[in-house]
C-alpha positions in Angstrom: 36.0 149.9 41.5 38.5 149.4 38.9 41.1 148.5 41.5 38.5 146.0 43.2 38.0 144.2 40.1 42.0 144.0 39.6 42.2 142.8 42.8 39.1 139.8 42.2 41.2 139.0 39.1 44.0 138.0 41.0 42.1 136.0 43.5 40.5 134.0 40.7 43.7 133.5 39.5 45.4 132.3 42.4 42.3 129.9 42.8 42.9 128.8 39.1 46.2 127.8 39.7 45.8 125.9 43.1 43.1 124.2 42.0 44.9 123.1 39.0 47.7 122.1 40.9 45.7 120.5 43.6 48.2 122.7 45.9 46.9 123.5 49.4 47.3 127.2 50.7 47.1 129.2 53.9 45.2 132.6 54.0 47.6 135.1 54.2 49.1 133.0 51.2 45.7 133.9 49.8 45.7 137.6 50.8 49.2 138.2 49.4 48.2 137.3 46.0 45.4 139.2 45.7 46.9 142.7 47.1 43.2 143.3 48.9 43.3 145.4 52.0 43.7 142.8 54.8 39.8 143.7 56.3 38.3 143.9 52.8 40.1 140.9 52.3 38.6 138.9 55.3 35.1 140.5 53.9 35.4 138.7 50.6 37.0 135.4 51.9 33.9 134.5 54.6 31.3 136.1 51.8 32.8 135.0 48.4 35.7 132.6 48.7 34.9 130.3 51.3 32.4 128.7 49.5 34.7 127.3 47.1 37.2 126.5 49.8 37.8 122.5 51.7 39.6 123.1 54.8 42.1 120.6 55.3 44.3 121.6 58.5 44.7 124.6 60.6 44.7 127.6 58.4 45.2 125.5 55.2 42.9 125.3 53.0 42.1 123.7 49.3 40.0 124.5 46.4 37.3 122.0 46.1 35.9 120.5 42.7 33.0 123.2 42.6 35.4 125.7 41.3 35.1 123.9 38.3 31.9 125.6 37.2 33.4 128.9 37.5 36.6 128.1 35.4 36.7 131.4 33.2 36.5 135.1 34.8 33.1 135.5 33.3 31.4 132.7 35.2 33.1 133.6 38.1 32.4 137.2 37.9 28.7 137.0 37.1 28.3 133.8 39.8 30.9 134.3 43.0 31.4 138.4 43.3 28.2 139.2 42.4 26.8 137.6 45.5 27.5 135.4 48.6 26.5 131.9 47.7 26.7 128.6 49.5 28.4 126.7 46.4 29.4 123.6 49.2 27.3 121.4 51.6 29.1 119.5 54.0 28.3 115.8 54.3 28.5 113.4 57.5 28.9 109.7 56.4 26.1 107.1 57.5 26.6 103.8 57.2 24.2 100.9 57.3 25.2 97.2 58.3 22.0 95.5 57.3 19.9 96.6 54.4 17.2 95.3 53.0 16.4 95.8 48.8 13.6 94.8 46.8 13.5 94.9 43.1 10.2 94.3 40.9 10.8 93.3 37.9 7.8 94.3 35.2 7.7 94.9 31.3 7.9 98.7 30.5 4.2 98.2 28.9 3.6 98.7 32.9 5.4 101.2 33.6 3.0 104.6 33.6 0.6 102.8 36.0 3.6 101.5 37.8 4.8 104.4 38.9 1.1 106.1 39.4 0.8 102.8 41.8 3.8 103.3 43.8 3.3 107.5 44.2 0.3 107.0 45.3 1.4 105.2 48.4 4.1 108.2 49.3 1.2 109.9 51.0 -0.4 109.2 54.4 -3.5 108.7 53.4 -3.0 106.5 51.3 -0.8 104.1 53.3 -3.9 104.0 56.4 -6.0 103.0 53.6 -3.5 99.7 52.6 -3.2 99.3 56.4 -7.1 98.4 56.5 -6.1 95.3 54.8 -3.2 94.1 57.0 -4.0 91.0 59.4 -4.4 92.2 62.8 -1.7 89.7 64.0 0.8 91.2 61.7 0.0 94.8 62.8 0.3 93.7 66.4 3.9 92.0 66.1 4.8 95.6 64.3 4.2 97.1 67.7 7.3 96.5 69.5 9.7 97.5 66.2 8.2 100.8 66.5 7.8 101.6 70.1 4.2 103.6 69.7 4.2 104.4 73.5 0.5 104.3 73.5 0.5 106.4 70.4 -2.1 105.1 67.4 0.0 102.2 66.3 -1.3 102.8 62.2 -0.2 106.7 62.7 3.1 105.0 64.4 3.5 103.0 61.5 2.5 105.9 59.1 6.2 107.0 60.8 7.7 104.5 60.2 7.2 103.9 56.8 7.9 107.5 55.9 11.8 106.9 57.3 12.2 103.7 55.7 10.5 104.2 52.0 11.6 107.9 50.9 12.0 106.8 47.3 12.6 104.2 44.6 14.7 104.4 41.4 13.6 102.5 37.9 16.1 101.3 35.7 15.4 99.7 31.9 17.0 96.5 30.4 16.4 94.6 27.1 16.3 91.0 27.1 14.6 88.3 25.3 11.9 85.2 26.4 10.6 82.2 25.8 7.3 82.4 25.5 6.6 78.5 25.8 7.9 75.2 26.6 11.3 74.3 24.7 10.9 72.8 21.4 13.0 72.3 18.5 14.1 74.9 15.6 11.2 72.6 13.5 8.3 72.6 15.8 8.5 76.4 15.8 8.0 77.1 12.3 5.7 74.4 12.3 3.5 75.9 14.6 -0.2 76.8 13.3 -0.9 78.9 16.3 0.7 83.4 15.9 2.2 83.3 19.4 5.5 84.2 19.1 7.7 81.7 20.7 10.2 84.1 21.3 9.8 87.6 22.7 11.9 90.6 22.4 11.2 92.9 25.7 12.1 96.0 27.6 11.7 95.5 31.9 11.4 97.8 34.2 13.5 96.8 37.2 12.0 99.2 39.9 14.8 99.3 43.1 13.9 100.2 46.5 17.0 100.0 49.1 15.9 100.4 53.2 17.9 100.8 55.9 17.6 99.0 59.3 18.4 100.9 62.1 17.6 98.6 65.0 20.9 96.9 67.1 21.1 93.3 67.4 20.3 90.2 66.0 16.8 90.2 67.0 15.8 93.5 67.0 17.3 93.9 63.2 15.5 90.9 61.9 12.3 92.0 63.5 12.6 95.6 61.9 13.2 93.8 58.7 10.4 91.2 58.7 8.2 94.4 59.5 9.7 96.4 56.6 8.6 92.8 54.3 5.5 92.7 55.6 4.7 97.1 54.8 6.8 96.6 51.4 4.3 93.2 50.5 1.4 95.2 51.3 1.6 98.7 50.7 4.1 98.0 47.2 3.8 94.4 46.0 -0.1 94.1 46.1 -0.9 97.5 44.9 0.6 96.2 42.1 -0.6 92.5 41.8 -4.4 94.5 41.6 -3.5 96.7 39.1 -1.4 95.3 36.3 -3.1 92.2 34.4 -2.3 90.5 31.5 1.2 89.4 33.2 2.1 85.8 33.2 4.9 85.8 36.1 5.9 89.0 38.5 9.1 88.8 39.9 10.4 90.4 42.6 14.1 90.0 44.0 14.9 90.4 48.0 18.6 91.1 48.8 20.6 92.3 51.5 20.2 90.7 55.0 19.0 87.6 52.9 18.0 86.5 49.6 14.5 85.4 48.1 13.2 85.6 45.1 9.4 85.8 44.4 7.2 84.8 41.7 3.8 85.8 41.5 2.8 83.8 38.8 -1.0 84.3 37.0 -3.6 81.6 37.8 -5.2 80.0 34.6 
């Protein structure tokens, strides 16, 4: 045992140093460092090392970033020759041509019932429910975007919206308003009326960023108008019904093309 250990010692430290050097190695580079039995040794690299390991080339190899967790003996010990781990998940780049994002833009007084709003429609029953209150000519020009093949076209929808709307992320920013027309420094303080003329607020800018998918002009302009049309009815009203009190609701389309909306509070 006290020989295996010696032996582990001297593979972390040949890891240590490549990794610090950023120095790519081949295996039996690997195997001479550490003294290990050539079989034990293959035993340990597919069980132990290779987790920590990028392979670049044929037979060379380098020690990827993860190894920074296990920088000292201890950690790497307790965490890599105790036990087979998968420390590294391989990735496969996707890339999108046409995107479409929506931002809302609402004061964080909103933004418990906000996010209780948009949850809510991250389960199926929820979105048939909103798609009770779509026009019937919109649903129907949804059917060729998402092929239903005589399937229910709301339960082919219900697909569709689970690829396209898998999340949203809510970031906070400080600015500052006017809360009515421009006047002078002097009709300010003037004023008899306690509205404050100039307001000091934190917004919650809730993003949501959807792929299309679809090839071709047309066919990626239809996906998108249909991905407006789910975002206006399952996102942008559930929210219009529930927050009150708001003067103007803004909410910013970019990607394939740009449009900003106001939903602005009827006196």
């Amino acid at each position: 045992m006290a020989r295996q250990t010696k032996d582990q010692e001297k593979a972390f430290e040949f890891l240590r140093r490549k990794f610090d050097a950023q120095e790519t190695f081949s295996k039996k580079e690997f195997l001479k460092a550490t003294n290990f039995k050539e079989k034990s040794f293959d035993t340990y690299f597919s069980k132990q090392f290779s987790g920590l390991l990028k392979e670049i080339g044929l037979d060379q190899f380098r020690v990827s970033g993860v190894f920074r967790q296990f920088r000292t003996w201890k950690r790497f010990s307790q965490n890599v020759v105790s036990q087979k781990r998968k420390f590294v998940r391989q990735y496969v780049m996707a890339s999108y041509g046409n995107v479409v994002i929506f931002e809302f833009y609402l004061p964080l007084r909103n933004e418990l019932w906000l996010r209780e709003t948009l949850d809510a429609v991250f389960f199926r029953d929820s979105v048939r429910l909103r798609l009770i209150g779509v026009p019937a000519e919109e649903l129907a020009a949804m059917e060729d975007v998402v092929r239903s093949d005589g399937n229910d076209l709301n339960e082919s929808i219900c697909d569709f919206v689970s690829e396209k709307f898998g999340g949203y992320s809510i970031t906070l920013v400080n600015g500052r308003f006017r809360a009515n027309e421009l006047k002078t420094r002097t009709e300010v303080m003037a004023a008899t009326t306690h509205e404050p003329y100039l307001i000091d607020e934190t917004t919650a800018v809730v993003k949501f960023i959807v792929p299309c998918t679809s090839n071709g002009p047309e066919s990626v302009e239809a996906e998108a108008e249909m991905i407006r049309v789910l975002f206006n009815h399952l996102f942008v009203q559930s929210i219009l019904e529930l927050v009150n009190g708001e003067d103007e609701i803004w909410v910013l389309e970019s990607g394939i093309r740009y449009r900003l909306q106001k939903h602005c509070a009827r006196d």
